[in-house]
C-alpha positions in Angstrom: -30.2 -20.1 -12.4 -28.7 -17.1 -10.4 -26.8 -14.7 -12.8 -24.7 -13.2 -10.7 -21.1 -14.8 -10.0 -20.7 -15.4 -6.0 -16.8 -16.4 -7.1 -15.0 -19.3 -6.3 -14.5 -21.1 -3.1 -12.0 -23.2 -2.0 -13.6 -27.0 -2.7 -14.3 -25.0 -6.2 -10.5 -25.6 -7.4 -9.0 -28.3 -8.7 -5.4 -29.1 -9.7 -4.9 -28.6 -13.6 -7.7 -26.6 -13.5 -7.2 -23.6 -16.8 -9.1 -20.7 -16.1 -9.4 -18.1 -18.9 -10.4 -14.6 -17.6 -12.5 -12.5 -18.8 -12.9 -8.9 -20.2 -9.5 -8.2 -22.4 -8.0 -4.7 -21.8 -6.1 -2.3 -24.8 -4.1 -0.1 -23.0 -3.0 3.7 -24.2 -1.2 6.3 -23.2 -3.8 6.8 -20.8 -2.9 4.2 -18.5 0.6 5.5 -18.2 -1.0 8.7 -17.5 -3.3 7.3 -14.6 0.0 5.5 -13.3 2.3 8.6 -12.9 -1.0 10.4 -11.5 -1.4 7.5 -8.5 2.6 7.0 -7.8 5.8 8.9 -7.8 6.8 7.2 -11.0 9.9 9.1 -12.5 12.0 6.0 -14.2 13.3 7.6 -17.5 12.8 4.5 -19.5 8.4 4.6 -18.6 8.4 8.2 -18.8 10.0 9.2 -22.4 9.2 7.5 -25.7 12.6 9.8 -27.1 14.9 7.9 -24.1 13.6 4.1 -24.8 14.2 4.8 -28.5 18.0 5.9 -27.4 18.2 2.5 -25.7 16.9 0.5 -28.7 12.9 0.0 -27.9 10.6 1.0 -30.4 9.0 3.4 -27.3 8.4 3.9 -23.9 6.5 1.0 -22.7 3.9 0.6 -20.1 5.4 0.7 -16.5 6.3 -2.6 -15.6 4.2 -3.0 -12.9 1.6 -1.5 -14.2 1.3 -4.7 -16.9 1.6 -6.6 -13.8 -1.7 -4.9 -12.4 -3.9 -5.5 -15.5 -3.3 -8.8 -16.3 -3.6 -9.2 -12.1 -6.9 -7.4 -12.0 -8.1 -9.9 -14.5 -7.6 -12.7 -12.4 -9.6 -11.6 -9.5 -12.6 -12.4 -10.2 -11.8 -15.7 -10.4 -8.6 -16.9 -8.1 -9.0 -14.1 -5.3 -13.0 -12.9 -4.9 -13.4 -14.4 -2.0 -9.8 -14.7 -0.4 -8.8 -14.0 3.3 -5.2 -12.9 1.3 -2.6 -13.0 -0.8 0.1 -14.9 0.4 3.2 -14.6 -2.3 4.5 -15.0 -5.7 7.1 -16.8 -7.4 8.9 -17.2 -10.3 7.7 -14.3 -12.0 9.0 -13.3 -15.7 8.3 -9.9 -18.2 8.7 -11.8 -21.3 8.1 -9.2 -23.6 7.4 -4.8 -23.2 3.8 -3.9 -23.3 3.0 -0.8 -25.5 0.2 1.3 -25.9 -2.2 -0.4 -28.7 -1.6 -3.5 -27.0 -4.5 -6.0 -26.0 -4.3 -7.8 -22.8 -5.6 -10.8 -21.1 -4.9 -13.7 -18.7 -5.4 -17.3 -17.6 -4.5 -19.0 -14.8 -3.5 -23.0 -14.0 -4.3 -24.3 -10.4 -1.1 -26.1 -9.8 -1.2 -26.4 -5.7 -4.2 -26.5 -2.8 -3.5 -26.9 0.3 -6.9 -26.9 2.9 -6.1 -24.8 6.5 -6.6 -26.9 9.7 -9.3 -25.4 10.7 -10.8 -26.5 8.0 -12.3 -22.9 7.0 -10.1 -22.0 4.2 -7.6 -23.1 1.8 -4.3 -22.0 0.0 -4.7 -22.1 -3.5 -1.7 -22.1 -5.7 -1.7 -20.8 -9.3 0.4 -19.3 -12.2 -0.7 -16.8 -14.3 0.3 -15.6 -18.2 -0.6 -12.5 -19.5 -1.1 -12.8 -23.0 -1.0 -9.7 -26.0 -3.3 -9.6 -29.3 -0.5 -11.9 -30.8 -0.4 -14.4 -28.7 2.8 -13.6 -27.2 3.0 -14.0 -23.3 3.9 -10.7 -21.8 4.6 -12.0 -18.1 3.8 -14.9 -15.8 3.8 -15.2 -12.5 3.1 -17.8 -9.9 1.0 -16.5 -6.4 -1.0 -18.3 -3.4 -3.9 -17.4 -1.8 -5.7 -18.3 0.9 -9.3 -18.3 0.1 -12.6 -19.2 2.0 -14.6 -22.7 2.0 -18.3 -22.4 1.4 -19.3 -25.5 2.5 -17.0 -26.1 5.7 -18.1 -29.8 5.4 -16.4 -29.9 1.7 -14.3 -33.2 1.9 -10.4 -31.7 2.2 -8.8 -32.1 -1.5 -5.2 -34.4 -1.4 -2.6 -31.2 -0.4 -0.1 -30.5 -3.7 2.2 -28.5 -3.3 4.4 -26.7 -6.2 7.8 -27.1 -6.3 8.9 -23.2 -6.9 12.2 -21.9 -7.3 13.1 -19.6 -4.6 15.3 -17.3 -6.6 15.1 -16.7 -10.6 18.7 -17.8 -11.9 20.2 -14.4 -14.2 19.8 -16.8 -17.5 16.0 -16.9 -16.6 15.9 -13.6 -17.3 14.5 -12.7 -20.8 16.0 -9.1 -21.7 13.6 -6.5 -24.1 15.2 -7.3 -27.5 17.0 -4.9 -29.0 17.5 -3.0 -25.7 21.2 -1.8 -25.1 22.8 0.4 -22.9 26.1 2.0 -24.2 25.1 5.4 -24.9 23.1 6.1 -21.6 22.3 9.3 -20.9 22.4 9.4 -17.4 21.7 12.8 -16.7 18.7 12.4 -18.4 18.2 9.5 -16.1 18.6 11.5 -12.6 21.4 9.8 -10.8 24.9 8.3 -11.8 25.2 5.3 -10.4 26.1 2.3 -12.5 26.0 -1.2 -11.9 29.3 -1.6 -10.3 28.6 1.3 -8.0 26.1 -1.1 -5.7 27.9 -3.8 -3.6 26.3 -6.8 -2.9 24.6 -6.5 1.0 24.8 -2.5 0.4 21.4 -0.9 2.1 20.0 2.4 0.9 16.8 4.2 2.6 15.1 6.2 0.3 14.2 8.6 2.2 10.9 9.8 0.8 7.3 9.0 2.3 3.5 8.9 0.7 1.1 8.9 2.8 -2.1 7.0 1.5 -5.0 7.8 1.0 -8.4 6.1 0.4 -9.5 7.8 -3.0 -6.4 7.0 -4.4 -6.8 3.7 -3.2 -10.1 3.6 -4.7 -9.0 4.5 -7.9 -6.1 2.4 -8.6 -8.2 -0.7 -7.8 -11.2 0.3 -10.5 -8.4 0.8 -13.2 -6.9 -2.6 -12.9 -10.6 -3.7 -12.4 -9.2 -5.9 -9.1 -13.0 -6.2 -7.9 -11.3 -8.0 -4.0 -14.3 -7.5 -1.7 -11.8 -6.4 1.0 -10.5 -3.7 -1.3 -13.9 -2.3 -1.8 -16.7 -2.9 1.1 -15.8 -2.0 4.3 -18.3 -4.2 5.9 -16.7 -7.2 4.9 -14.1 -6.6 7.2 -15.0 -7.2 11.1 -13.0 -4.0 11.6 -14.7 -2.1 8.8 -12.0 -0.7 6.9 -11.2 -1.3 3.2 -7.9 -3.2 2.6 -5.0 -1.2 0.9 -4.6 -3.5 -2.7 -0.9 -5.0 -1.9 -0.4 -3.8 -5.7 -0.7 -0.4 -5.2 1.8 -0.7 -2.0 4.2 -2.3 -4.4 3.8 0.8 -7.1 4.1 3.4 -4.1 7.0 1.1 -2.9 8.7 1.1 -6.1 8.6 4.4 -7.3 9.8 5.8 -4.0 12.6 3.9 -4.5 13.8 6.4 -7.6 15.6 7.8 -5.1 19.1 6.1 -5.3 18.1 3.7 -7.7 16.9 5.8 -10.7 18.8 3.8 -13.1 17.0 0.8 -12.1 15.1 1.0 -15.0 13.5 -2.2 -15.8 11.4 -5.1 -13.3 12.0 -8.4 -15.3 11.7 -10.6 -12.8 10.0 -11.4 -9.3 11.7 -13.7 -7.4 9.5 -13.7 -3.8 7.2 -11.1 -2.4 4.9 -11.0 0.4 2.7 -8.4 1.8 3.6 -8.8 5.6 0.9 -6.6 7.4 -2.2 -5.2 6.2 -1.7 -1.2 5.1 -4.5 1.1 5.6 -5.4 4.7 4.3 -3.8 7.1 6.5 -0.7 5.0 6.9 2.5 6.3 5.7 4.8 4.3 3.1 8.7 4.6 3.5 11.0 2.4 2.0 14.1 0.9 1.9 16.4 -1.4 0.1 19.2 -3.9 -0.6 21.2 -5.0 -2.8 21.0 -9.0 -2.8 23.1 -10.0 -5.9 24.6 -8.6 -9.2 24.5 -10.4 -12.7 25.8 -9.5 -15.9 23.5 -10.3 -19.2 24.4 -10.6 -22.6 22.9 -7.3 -24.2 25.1 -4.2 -25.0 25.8 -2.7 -21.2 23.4 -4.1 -19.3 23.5 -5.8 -16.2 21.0 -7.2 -13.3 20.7 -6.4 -9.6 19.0 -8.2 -7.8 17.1 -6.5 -5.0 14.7 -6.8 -2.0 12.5 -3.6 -1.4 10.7 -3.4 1.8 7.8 -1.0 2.3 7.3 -0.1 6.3 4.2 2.3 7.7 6.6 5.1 8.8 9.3 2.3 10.5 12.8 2.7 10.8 14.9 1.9 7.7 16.8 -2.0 8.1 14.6 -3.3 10.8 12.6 -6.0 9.2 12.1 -8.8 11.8 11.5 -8.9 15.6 12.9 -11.0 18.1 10.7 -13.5 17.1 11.7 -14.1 13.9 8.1 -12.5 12.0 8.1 -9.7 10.2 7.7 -6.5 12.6 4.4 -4.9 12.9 5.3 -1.6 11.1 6.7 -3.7 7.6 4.1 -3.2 4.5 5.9 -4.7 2.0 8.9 -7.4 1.8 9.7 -7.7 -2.6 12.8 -9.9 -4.1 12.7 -8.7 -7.9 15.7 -8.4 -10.5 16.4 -4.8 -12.8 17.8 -3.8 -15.5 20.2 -0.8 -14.7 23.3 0.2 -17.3 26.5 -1.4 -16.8 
């Protein structure tokens, strides 16, 4: 028998289908390190273990997306090895911080597959929990993928299709415990703005731009060990070029938005996201964002925004579809995620 792993196919799912991943990860302060290295990552609450204490957590956890990228790296190897792409996500929850010390892993349930009609490839729909040394689920997280056939002549599975909520209701939202906002320091945060400072449909451009570049590319895929052929060889691409990891767009995206939403402190939930155009090294991220809701919660000054964050390749800020309804060429990036922020 071979011993190496070709990964899955498409015929190679089936729905129900668990799959635990392999090789659990403890994380340190090293990995918060590594992040700030790779993106502009300035939020108060990820940076200082003395300014999460002042808000009630025990310490500065791991960046929130940066918990998203491990227990995503983990799944590669067996959702997304051979995909064409990642479509989306859905319905995705941080259930509880992640601190240095803690151990990681994931598994993943097939709950959809849809085959392509041209019979090539297939969408395959699962939801992932990343899981601590306790036991305790961290986050989930629901994505499709659109991954090759091996066998074109694979008899086409009966099509399921999830039924996904579009947007995460404010009482889905679980908030840290013991996390409170009264006593904000805010110039230790950066920016004033509260809550009731953002208007629901209100559009701010963040101004700043990173352009990317391959070794940093390179590097941010090895240390969520996301082992994507596309992201890695560029002669599996007809065009030869190694695919930008929509992860690390995401990170860039994110922490360039500091800028006018620095008291955005916390992701804790992802509502819809999709990566709309390939992103290459040499491209340059901008981005923008808006504001699509507002929610209060039931901890000590806190409340929710709910916002879309758009990445472009050096586009104009607001412009996100053409005439023809599709995304426009230039747009990276298109995220609908609730935060935190002090009330």
């Amino acid at each position: 028998m071979a011993k190496t792993n070709p990964g899955r196919f498409f015929e190679d799912y089936g729905i129900g289908q668990v799959i635990d991943h392999a090789v659990p990860r403890t994380v340190s302060g090293g990995e918060r390190a590594l992040y700030h290295a790779l993106y502009p990552a300035r939020h108060a609450l990820y940076s200082s273990d003395e300014f999460a204490r002042s808000v009630g957590l025990p310490a500065s956890p791991l960046d929130d997306l940066a918990a998203f990228h491990i227990v995503f790296g983990k799944t590669v190897p067996d959702v997304s090895l051979n995909a064409v792409a990642n479509l989306g996500y859905a319905e995705g929850r941080w259930l509880k911080p992640v601190y240095a010390g803690d151990t990681l892993r994931s598994s993943s349930e097939v709950i959809g597959l849809k085959q392509n009609s041209n019979g090539k490839s297939g969408v395959v729909y699962v939801r992932t929990c990343g899981t601590n040394q306790r036991g305790e689920i961290v986050l989930d997280y629901c994505r499709w993928v659109m991954v090759r056939k091996k066998n074109i002549d694979a008899p086409a599975p009966e099509t399921v299709l999830p039924d996904l909520k579009t947007v995460l209701a404010p009482e889905d939202l679980v908030i840290p415990e013991g996390l409170y906002f009264t006593n904000y320091d805010f110039t230790l945060a950066g920016e004033p703005h509260r809550w009731g400072d953002y208007e629901i449909g209100e559009q701010i451009d963040h101004v700043d731009g990173v352009t990317i570049e391959e070794a940093e590319h390179m590097l941010a895929t090895r240390l969520w060990q996301n082992t994507a052929k596309v992201h890695f060889d560029a002669t599996f691409r007809e065009d030869g070029k190694r695919l930008i990891y929509g992860g690390h767009v995401m990170s860039m995206a994110r922490a360039l938005s500091f800028n006018g939403l620095a008291n955005a402190q916390m992701i804790v939930g992802l509502n819809g996201g999709a990566h709309a155009n390939p992103c290459f090294a040499g491209d340059t991220i901008k981005v923008w964002s808006e504001v699509l809701d507002r929610a209060e919660t039931a901890a000590p000054g806190v409340g929710a925004l709910r916002l879309r964050l758009v990445a472009t390749k050096g586009g104009a800020p607001f412009a996100l579809e053409g005439e023809d309804g599709k995304y426009r060429p230039e747009v990276l990036l298109d995220l609908d995620y609730w935060a935190l922020i002090p009330r």
